[in-house]
N, C-alpha and C positions, 0 to 999 in steps of 0.2 A: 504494500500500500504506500502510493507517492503523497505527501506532507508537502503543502507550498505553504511555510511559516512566513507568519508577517509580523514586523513587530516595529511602533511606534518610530515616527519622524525622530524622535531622540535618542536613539538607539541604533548604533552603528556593529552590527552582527560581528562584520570583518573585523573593525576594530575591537572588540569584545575580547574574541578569542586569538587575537594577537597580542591583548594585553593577559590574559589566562595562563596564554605560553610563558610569559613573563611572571607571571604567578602575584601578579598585582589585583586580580578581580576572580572572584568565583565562578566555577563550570564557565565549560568551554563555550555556550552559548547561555543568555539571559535567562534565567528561572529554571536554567538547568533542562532544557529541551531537546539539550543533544544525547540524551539518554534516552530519547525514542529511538534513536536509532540501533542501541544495542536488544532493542524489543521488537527488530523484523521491520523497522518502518524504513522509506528513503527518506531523507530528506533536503528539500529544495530551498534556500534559504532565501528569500529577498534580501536582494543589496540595498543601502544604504545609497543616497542619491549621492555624487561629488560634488555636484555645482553650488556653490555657496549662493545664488541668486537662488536656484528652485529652492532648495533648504529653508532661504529667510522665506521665499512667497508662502509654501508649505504652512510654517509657522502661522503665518497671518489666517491663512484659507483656515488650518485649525481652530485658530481661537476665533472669527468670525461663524465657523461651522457647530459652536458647542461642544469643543474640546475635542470633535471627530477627527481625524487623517484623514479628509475627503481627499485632499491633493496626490498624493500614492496611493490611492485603492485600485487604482488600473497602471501602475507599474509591474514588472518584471512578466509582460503578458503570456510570452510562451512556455518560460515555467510555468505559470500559473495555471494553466488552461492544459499542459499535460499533468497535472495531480488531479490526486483523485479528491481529497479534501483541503479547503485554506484553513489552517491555526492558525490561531491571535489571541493571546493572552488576555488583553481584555476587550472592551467596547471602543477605544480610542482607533483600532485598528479594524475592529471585529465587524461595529455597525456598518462605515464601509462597505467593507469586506462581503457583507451579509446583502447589501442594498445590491451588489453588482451582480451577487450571485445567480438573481433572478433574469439576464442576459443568457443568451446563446451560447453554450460553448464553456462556461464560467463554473465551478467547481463547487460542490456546498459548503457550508462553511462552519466551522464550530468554534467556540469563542467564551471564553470567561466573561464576566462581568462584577466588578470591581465595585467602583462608586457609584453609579447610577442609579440606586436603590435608594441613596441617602435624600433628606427632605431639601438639604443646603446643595443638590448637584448644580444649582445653576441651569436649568435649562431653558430655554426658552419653548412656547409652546410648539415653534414648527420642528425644532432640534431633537424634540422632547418626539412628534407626532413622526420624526424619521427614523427614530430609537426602535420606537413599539414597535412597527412596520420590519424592522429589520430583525431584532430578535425573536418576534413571532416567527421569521422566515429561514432563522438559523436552526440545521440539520441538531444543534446539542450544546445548550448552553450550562456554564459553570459557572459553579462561585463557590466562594473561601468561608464563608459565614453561614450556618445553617438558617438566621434570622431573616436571611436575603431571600430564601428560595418563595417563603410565601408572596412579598410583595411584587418577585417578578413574574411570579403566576397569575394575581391577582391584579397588581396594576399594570401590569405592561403585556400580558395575555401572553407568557410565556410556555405551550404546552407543557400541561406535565411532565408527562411522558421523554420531555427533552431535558431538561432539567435535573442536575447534575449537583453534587456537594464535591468536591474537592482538597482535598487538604494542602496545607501550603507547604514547602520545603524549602532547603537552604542546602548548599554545598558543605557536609560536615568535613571535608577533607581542607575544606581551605579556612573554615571557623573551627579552631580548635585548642583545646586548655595549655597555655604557656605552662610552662614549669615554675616560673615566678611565684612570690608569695603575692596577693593583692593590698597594695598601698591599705593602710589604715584608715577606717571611715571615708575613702572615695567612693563616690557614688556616679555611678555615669547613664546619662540619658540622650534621645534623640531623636531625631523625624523633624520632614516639612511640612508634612498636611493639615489640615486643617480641624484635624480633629485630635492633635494632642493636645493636653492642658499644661504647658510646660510654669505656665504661672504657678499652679497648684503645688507641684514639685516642685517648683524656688521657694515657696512660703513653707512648704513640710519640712523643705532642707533647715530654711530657716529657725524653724521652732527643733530640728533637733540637734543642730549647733550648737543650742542654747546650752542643752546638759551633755551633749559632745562635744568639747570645741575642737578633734582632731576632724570630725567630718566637713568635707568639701564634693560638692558638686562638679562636674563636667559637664556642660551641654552641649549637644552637637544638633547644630540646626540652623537656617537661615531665616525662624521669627526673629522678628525685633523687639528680643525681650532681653532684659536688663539680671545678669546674675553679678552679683553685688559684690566686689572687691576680696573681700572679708570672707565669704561664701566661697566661691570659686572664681569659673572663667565659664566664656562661653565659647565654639568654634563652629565658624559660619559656616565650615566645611572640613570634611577629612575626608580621606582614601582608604579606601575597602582596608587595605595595609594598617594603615593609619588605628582603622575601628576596633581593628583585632588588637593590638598594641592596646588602646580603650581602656576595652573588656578584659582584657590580660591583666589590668592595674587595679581597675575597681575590684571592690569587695562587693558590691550590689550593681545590678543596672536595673535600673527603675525606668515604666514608663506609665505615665499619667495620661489618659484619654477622656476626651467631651464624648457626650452617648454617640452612639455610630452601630450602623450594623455591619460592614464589612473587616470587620477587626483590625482596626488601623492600631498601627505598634506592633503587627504581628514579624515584621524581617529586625528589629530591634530586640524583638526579647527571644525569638526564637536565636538571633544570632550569640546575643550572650547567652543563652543556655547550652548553646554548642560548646562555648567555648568554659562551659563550669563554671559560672558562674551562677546564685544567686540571683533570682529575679523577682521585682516586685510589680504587678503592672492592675492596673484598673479592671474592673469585672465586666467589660462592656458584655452582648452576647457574641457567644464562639468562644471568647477566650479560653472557655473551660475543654475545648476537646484538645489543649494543647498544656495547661497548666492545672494539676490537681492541687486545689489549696494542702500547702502546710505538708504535701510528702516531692513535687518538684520546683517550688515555688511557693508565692505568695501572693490571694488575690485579694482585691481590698473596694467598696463600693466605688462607684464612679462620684467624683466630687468631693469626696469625706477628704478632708486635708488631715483631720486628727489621728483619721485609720490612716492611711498612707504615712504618716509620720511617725505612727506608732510602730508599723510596718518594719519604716527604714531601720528605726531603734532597736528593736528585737534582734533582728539580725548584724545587727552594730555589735551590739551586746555577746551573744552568744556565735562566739566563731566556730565552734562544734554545729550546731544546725547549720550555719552558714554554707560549710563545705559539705553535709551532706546534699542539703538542698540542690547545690551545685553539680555534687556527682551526680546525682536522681536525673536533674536536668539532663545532663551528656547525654545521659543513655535514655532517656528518652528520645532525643532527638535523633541519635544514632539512630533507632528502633523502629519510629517511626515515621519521622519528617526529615529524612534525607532526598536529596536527589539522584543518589545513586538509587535509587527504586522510582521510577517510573510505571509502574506498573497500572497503578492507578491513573493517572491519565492515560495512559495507552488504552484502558479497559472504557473510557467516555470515546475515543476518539475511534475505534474498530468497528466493522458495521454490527447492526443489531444481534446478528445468530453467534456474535465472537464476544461481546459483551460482559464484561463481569458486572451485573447490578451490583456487587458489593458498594456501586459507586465514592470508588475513589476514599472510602471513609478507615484510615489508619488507625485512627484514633480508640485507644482500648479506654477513653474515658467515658465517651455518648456512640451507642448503639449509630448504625449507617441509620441514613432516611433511604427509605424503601423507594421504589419507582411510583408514581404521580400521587405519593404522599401528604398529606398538607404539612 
C-alpha cells in the first residue's frame, strides 16, 4: 500500500531527516511516520516547496484560508495520484487534502485532527463550513483526545464509523534519562499554544519558593510572560538538543493547561517522562490515558494554583517518590507511547478487512472506544 504523506507548509521533511542524521531532532520523519514503513507500507513523501516567494505566498493563503495549507494541497501531483491513500497529520494539511480528494484521479484521504474541536479555533463561518464538508468526506479521521471524538461526530458530522482514537508518541530513543543527578528544586516547563497556563505555574513557583528558596523555574516558550529575576528565567526558544539537556536538569517538569480537549502539553510531558523524569501536569481530559495519578506522575485540577503548588512541593520534598515516579514514567512511555510501534496507526490507515479496531488505543489506563461508539 502506497502512502503520499503531506505535512504542513512549516515543515521541511528533507530537512527533518537531515537534521535526525545529525541526531539534532527526533525520528527520521515528523511524529515518527517513517515507521510505517517498516509495517509493509511505501512511502511517498511531499517535498517541501524551495522558492522562498511560494513559501511567504503559502503562509498568507494559510492564514487568510483559517489556518488550512490551501496553497500545497495540489503539489507533488504524480506522486500523489499514484498512492493509494494521502496522510496528514492533522487538518492544517488534511482539510485540503480531503477537499481535493473528491476530483478525478485524487487518492482518499485520512487525517488527524488536532484543534479544530476546540471552542477558541478561530474559524470563521465559510472556513468553518469547508472543514465539515471535508472531514465528512475523509476515508478515516483521528485524534489524540478521547473528548474530541464526540464533538467531531456531532458537530462536524464526522461518521462514526470513520472515527478513530489515537494515541500520541514521541521518539524514546532520542528522549532519554541523562545519567546526571537533577539540579535541586529546578523545575522546567513549556509550549506555544494557547492553551497552556504558564501564569498559573509562575504564581505556584512563586508561593513555593516561599518555603523553598532552592526552587527555580525554566520556561521555554514564546508567551510574553514575565518569570521574575529571583524565580528563574524564561527561553523564547531551544533545540530538541537543547530540551533534552532541560529535562536532564530539572527535578520536575510541570505543565499547566487552560481546559482544552485535544491534550495540549501532551509532547512536553510525555517528553520529560521519556527522559525520567517527574511530571506534574493539569487534568484536562485524555491526560489520564497517559498519566496514572500518584504511580507515573502527578495530576492536579485545571486552574487550582494551591494543588499545583502543593504538587511541585511534595515532590521537592521527597526525592524517593520523585525518582520513582520518574522510573514508572520511562517505562511507560517505553511500553506504550513510543514511535518505534506504529502499529496503531498503520491499523486506522489499512483498508477495512486489514483493520485492527483495537483503534490505535495503547493505553492500559482507559479501555479503547469501540467502533461508532459515542
Amino acid at each position: 500500500m502506497r502512502l503520499h504523506v503531506e505535512y504542513a507548509h512549516s515543515l521541511d521533511p528533507e530537512d527533518w531527516s537531515r537534521r535526525h542524521g545529525e541526531g539534532s531532532v527526533p525520528d527520521r520523519l515528523p511524529y515518527g511516520l517513517n515507521g510505517l514503513a517498516d509495517l509493509g507500507f511505501e512511502l511517498a513523501v511531499r517535498p517541501a516547496p524551495r522558492s522562498s516567494l511560494y513559501r511567504n505566498v503559502n503562509r498568507v493563503a494559510c492564514k487568510l484560508g483559517g489556518g488550512f495549507d490551501l496553497g500545497e494541497a495540489f503539489g507533488a501531483r504524480s506522486a500523489r495520484r499514484a498512492s493509494d491513500l494521502s496522510v496528514c497529520w492533522d487538518e492544517r494539511t488534511g482539510v485540503p487534502a480531503a477537499l481535493r480528494s473528491r476530483l478525478p484521479g485524487e487518492p482518499p484521504v485520512a487525517t488527524g485532527a488536532i484543534w479544530i474541536t476546540e471552542e477558541d479555533a478561530g474559524l470563521g463561518a465559510s472556513s468553518r463550513a469547508l472543514a465539515r464538508s471535508a472531514l465528512q468526506r475523509a476515508e478515516a479521521v483521528w485524534t489524540l483526545g478521547p473528548a474530541q471524538l464526540e464533538p467531531l461526530a456531532r458537530d462536524w458530522g464526522v461518521p462514526r464509523e470513520r472515527l478513530h482514537l489515537l494515541d500520541f508518541a514521541i521518539d524514546s530513543d532520542f528522549w532519554w534519562p541523562t545519567e546526571s543527578s537533577p539540579v535541586e528544586g529546578l523545575v522546567a516547563g513549556g509550549g506555544n499554544d494557547r492553551h497552556r497556563d504558564h501564569p498559573l505555574l509562575v504564581e505556584a513557583m512563586r508561593r513555593v519558593k516561599e518555603r523553598h528558596p532552592q526552587a527555580a523555574l525554566e520556561l521555554v516558550t514564546n508567551h510574553d510572560i514575565e518569570v521574575p529575576a529571583g524565580l528563574g528565567r524564561r527561553h523564547q526558544y531551544l533545540s530538541h538538543v537543547e530540551m533534552r539537556e532541560l529535562y536532564g536538569r530539572a527535578a520536575i517538569v510541570a505543565v499547566a493547561l487552560r481546559p482544552n480537549l485535544h491534550i495540549s502539553g501532551i509532547s512536553v510531558f510525555l517528553e520529560g517522562m521519556a527522559c525520567g523524569r517527574p511530571v506534574v501536569v493539569s487534568a484536562t481530559p485524555g491526560v489520564e490515558r497517559y498519566i496514572k495519578h500518584d504511580e507515573n506522575g502527578l495530576l492536579v485540577p485545571v486552574g487550582d494554583v494551591d494543588a499545583l503548588a502543593a504538587a511541585l512541593e511534595e515532590l521537592l520534598a521527597d526525592h524517593e517518590k520523585a525518582e520513582a515516579l520518574g522510573r514508572a514514567a520511562r517505562e511507560t512511555v517505553e511500553k506504550y507511547f513510543s514511535t518505534s510501534d506504529q502499529r496503531a496507526l498503520a491499523s486506522i490507515l489499512r483498508p477495512d478487512g486489514e483493520r485492527d479496531y483495537a483503534r490505535g488505543a495503547r493505553s492500559p489506563y482507559v479501555a479503547p472506544v469501540a467502533p461508532g461508539a459515542r
